[in-house]
Kinemage of the C-alpha trace (Angstrom):
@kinemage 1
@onewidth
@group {chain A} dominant
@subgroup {mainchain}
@vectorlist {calphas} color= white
{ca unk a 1} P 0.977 -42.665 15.854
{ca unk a 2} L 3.464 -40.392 14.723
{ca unk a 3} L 6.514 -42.487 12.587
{ca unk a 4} L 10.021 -41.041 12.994
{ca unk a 5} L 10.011 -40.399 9.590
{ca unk a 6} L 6.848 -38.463 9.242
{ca unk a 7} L 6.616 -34.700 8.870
{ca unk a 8} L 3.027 -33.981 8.765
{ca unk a 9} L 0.260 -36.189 10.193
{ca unk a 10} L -3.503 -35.100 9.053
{ca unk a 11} L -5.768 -36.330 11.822
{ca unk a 12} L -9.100 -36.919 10.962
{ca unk a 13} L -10.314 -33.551 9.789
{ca unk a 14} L -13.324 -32.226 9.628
{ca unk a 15} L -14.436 -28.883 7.856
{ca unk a 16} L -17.461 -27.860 7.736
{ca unk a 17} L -19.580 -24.313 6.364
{ca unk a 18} L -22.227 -23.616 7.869
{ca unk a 19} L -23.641 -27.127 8.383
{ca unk a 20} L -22.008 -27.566 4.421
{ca unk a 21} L -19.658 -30.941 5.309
{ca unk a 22} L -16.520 -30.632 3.486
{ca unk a 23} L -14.302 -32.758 4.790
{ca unk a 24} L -15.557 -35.589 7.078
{ca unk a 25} L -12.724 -37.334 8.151
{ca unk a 26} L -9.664 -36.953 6.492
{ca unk a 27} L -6.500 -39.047 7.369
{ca unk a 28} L -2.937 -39.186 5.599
{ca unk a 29} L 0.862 -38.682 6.578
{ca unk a 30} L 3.611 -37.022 4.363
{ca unk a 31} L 7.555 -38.603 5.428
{ca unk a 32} L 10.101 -36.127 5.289
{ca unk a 33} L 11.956 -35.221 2.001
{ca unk a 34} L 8.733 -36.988 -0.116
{ca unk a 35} L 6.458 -35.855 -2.667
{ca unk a 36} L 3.222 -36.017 -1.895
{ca unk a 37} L 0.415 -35.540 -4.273
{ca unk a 38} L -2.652 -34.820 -3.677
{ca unk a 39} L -5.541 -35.269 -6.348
{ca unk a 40} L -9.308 -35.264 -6.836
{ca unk a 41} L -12.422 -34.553 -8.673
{ca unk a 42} L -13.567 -30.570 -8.808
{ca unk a 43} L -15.513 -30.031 -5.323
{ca unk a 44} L -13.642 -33.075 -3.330
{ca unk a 45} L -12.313 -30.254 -0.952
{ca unk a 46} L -8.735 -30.188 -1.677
{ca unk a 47} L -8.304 -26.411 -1.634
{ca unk a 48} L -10.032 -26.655 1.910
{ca unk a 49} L -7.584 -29.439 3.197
{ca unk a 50} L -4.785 -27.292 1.931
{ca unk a 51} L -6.289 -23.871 3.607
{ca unk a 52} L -6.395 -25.695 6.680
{ca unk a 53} L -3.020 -27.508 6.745
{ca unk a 54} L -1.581 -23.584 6.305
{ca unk a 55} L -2.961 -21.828 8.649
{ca unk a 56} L -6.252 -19.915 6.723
{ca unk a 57} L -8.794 -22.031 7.657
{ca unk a 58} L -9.083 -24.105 11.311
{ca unk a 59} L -10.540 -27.514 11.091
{ca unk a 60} L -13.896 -28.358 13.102
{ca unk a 61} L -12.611 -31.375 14.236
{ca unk a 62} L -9.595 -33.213 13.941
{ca unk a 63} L -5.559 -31.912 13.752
{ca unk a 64} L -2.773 -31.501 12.004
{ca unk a 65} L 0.738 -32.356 13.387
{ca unk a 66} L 4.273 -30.909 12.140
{ca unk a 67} L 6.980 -32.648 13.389
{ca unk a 68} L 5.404 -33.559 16.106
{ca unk a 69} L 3.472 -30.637 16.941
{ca unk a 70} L -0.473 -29.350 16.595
{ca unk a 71} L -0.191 -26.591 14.384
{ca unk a 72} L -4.351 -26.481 13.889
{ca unk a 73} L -5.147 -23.307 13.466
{ca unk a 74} L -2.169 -21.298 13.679
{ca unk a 75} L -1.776 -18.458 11.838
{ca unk a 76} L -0.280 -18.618 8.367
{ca unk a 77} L 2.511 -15.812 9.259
{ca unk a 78} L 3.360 -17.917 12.655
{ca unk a 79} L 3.738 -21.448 10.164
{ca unk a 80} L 6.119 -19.663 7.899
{ca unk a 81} L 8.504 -18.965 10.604
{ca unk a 82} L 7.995 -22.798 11.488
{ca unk a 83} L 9.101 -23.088 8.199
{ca unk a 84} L 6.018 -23.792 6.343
{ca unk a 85} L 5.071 -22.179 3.171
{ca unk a 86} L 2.460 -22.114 0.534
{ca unk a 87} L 1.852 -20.998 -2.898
{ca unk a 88} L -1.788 -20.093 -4.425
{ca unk a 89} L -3.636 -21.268 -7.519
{ca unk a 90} L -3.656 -17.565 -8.518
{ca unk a 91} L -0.514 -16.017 -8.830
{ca unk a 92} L -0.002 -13.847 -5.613
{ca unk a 93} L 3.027 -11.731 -6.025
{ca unk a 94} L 3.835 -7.625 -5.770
{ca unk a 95} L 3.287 -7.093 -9.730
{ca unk a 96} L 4.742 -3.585 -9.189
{ca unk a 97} L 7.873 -4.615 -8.147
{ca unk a 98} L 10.460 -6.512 -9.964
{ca unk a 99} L 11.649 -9.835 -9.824
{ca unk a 100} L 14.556 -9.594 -7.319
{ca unk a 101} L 12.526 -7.104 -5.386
{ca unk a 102} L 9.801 -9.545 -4.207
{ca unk a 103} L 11.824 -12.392 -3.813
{ca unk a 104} L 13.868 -10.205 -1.656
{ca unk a 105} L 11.342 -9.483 0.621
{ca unk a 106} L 10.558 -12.983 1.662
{ca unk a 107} L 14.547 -13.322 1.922
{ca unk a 108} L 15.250 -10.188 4.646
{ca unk a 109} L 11.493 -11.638 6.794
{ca unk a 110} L 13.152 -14.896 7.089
{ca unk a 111} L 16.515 -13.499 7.817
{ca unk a 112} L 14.539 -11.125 10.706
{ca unk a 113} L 15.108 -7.752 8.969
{ca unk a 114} L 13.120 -5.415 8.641
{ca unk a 115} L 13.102 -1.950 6.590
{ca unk a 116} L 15.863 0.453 8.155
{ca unk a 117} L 16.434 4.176 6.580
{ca unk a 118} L 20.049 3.203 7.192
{ca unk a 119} L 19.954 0.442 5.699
{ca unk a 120} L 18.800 -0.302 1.963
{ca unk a 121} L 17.744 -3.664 1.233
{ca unk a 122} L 20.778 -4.014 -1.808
{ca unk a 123} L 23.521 -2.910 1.150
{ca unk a 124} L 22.837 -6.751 3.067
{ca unk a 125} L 25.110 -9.086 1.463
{ca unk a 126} L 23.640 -12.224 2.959
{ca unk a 127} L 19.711 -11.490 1.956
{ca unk a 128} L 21.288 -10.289 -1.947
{ca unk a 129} L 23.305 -13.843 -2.240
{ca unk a 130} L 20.453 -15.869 -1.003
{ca unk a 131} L 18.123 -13.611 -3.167
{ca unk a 132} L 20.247 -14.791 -6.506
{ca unk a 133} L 20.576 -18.386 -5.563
{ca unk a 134} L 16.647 -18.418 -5.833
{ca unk a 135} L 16.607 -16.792 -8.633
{ca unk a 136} L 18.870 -18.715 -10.250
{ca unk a 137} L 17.810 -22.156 -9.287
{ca unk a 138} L 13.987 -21.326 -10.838
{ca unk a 139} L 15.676 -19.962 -14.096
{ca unk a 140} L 14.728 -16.325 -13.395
{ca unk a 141} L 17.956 -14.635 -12.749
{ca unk a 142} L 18.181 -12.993 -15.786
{ca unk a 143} L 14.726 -11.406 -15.691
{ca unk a 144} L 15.356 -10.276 -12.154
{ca unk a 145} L 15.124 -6.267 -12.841
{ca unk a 146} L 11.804 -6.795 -14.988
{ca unk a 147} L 8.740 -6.314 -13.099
{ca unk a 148} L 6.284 -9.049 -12.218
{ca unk a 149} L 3.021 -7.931 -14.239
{ca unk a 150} L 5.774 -7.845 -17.434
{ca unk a 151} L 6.795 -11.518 -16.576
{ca unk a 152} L 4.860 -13.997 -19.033
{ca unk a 153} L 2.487 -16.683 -17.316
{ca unk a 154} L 4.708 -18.958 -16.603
{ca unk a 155} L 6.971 -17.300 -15.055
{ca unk a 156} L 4.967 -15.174 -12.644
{ca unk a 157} L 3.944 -18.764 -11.416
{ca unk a 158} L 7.734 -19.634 -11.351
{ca unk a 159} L 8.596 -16.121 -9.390
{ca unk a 160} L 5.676 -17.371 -6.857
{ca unk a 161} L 7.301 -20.805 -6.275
{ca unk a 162} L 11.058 -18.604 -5.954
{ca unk a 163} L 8.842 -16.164 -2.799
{ca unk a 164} L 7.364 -19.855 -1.209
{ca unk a 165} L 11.336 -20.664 -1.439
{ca unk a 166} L 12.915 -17.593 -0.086
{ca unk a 167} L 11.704 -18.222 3.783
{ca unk a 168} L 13.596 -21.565 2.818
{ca unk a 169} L 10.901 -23.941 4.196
{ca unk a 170} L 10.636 -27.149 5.341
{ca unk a 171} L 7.510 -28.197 3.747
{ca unk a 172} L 6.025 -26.948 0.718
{ca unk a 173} L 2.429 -26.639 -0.202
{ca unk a 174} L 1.801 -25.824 -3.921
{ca unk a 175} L -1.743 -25.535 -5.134
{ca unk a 176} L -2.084 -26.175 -8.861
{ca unk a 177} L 1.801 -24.844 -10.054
{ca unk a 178} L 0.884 -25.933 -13.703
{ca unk a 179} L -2.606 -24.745 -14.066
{ca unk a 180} L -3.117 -22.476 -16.922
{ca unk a 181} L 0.346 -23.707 -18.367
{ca unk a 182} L 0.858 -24.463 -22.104
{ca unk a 183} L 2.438 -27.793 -22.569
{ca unk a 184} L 6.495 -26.851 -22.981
{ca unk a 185} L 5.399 -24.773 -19.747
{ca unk a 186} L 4.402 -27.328 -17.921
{ca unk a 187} L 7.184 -29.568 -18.769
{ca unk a 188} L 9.781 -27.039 -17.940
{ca unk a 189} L 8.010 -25.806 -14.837
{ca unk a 190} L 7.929 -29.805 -13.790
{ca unk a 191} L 11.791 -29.772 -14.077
{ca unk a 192} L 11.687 -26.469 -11.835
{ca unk a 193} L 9.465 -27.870 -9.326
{ca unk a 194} L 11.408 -31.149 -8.911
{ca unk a 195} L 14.964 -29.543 -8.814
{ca unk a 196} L 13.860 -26.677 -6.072
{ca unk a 197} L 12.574 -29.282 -3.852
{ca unk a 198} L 15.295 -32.162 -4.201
{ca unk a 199} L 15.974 -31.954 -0.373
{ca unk a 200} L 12.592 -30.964 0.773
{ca unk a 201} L 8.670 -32.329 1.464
{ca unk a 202} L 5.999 -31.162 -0.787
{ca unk a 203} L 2.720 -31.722 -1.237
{ca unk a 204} L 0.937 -30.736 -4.404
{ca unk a 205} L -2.661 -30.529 -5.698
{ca unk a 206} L -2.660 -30.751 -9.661
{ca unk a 207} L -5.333 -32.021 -11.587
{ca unk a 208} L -2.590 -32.498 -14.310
{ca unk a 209} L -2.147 -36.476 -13.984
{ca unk a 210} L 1.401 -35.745 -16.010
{ca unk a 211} L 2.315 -33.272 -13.314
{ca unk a 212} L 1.380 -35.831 -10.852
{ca unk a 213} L 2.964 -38.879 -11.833
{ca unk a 214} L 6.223 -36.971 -13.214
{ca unk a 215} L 7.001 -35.456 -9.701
{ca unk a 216} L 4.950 -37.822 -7.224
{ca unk a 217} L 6.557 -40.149 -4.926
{ca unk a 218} L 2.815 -40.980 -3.161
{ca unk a 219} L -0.850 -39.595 -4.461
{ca unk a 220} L -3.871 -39.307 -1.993
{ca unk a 221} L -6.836 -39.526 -3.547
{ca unk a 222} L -9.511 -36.985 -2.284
{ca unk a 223} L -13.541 -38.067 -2.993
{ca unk a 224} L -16.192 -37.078 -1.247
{ca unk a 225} L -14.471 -35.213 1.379
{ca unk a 226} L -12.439 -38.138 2.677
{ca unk a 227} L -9.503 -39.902 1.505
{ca unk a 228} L -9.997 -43.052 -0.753
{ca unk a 229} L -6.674 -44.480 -1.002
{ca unk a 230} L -2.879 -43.450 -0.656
{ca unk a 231} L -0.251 -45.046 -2.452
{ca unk a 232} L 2.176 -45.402 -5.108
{ca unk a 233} L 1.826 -43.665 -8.608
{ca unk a 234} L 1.363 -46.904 -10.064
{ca unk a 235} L -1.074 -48.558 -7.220
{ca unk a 236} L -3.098 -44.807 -8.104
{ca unk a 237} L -2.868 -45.440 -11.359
{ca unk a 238} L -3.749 -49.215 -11.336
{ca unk a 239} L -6.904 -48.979 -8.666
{ca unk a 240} L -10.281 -49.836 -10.229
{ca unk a 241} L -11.291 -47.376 -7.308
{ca unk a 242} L -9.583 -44.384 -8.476
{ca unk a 243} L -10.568 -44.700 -12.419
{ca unk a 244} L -13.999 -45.278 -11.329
{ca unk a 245} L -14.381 -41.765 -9.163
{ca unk a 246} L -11.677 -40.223 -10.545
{ca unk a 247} L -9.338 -40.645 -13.258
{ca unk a 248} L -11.661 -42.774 -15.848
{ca unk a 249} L -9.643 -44.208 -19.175
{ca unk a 250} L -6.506 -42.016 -17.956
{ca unk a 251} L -6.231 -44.486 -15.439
{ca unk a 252} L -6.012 -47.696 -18.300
């Protein structure tokens, strides 16, 4: 039953490849304006529970429902206009063009523009203003002329989180922000990640358990293609279930 509150609903979904089961049965609900981890051993499927909740992948069985609505198997260009959006676990962003420019680009889609020879994208006041309040609240405005393959690590990843922001969604899937992060990275990108989506739901997979606990209001656990148990970081954190499968002496 859908809750008032709730934003997404995963129905018992199944995924399978070619007879290779997946998922077999996966159930869990995200409330609006929470944080919503979602964590795992290396094969539990997460990647495929997140392919299918945007759009890339349809279930075999099984639904997902957005504010109220099956969204199973719609495309990931119609979910973004529903005001869903996803980053990757490889950086996916125009590394020819600077930083402004590809944040830009996801600013004039959602604002229904399109290119125009009369009309440069720098002449539209509205798309420029919401361009550098992006940039600005992931601490990239004053790198915005450099171009994205010149952009250390970290901050391609941040410049990827500023694109997921600039159709200004509603609910935020990042896969692995973190990974391939050096410590201070991690730490500042946690700060990021936590300011840009103050007034919005996310759900994040991290293997990070830092990452995960800093930003988390509830953790699924993913094992075995199903979900274990979903709770608080500290009922995670405290369940002889969870170190045993998962997180091992972290978990003490």
């Amino acid at each position: 039953m859908q809750e008032p509150n709730d934003i997404l609903q995963v129905r018992n979904v199944y995924k399978d490849f070619s007879g290779l089961k997946v998922l077999t049965g996966v159930d869990f609900k995200v409330k609006e304006n929470e944080k919503h981890a979602v964590i795992g051993p290396n094969g539990a499927g997460k990647t495929t529970l997140f392919n299918i909740i945007s759009g890339k992948y349809k279930p075999s069985s099984g639904s997902i429902i957005f504010k109220g609505e099956d969204i199973s198997g719609r495309s990931p260009h119609v979910l973004t206009r529903m005001k869903v959006s996803r980053s990757f676990q490889i950086t996916n962003v125009f590394q020819e063009l600077n930083v402004l420019e590809n944040v830009r680009a996801g600013v004039r889609c959602d604002h229904g523009l399109r290119y125009h020879f009369l009309k440069t994208p720098g002449s539209i006041a509205e798309v420029n203003k919401k361009t550098e309040e992006i940039l600005t609240l992931v601490g990239l405005a004053e790198v915005k002329q450099t171009l994205a393959r010149e952009l250390s690590y970290g901050q391609q990843r941040a410049l990827e989180i500023a694109v997921t922001l600039s159709t200004e969604p509603e609910l935020i899937l990042l896969d692995e922000p973190t990974a391939g992060m050096t410590r201070e990275e991690t730490g500042e990108a946690i700060k990021m990640i936590d300011k840009v989506t103050a007034s919005k739901t996310l759900i994040i997979i991290e293997h990070d358990m830092d990452v995960v606990f800093s930003l988390a209001d509830t953790v699924s656990v993913l094992h075995n293609g199903s979900i274990l148990i979903s709770g608080s970081p500290e009922q995670i954190r405290n369940d002889q279930r969870v170190k045993d499968a998962y997180l091992g002496e972290e978990g003490d």
